[in-house]
C-alpha positions in Angstrom: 201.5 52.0 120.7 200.9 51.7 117.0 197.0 52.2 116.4 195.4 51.2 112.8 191.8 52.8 112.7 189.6 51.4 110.5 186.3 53.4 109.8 183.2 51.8 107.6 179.8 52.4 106.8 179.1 48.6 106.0 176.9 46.8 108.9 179.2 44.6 110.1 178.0 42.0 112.6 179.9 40.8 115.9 181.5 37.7 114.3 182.7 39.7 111.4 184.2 42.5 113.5 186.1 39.9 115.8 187.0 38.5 112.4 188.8 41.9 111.0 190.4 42.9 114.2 191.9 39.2 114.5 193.4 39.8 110.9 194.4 43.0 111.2 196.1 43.0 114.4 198.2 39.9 112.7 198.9 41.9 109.6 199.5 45.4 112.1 202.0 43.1 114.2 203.8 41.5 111.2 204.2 45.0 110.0 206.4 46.5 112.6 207.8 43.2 113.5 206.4 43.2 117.0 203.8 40.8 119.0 200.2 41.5 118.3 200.3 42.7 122.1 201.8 45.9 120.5 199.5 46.2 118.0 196.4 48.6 118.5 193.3 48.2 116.2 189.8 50.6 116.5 186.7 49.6 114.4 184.4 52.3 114.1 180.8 51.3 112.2 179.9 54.4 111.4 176.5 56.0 109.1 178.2 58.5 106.6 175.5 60.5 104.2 178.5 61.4 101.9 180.7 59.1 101.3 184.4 60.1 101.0 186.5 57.3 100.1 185.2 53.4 99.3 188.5 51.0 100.1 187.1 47.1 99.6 188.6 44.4 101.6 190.3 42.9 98.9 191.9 46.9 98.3 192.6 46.8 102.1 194.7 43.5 101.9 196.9 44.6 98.6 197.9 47.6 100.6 198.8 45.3 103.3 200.7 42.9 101.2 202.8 45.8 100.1 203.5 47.2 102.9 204.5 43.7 103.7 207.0 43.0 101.1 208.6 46.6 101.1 
């Protein structure tokens, strides 16, 4: 099953996280031209002292939006 794993650091509250799962699991399905029963999506809020790599949402969506059109 495809599986997108997302990982931030940004509190994110239960209405949010329904929110980005929602969107990404539409985006994920679109993607590989399946339902979004095929699609799998993990949200992990996690604390990171060092952080690695920042993506912002509006980063996150161009990325999609390629992918989309390629």
């Amino acid at each position: 099953m495809p599986t997108l794993i997302l990982f931030t650091n940004v509190p994110v509250d239960s209405v949010t996280a329904s929110d980005i799962l929602r969107d990404a699991t539409k985006a994920v399905a679109k993607i590989i031209g399946k339902p979004k029963s095929y699609a799998m999506i993990l949200l992990h809020l996690v604390a990171l002292k060092n952080q690695l790599l920042t993506v912002s949402l509006s980063q996150l969506e161009a990325l999609v939006q390629v992918s989309l059109e390629s």
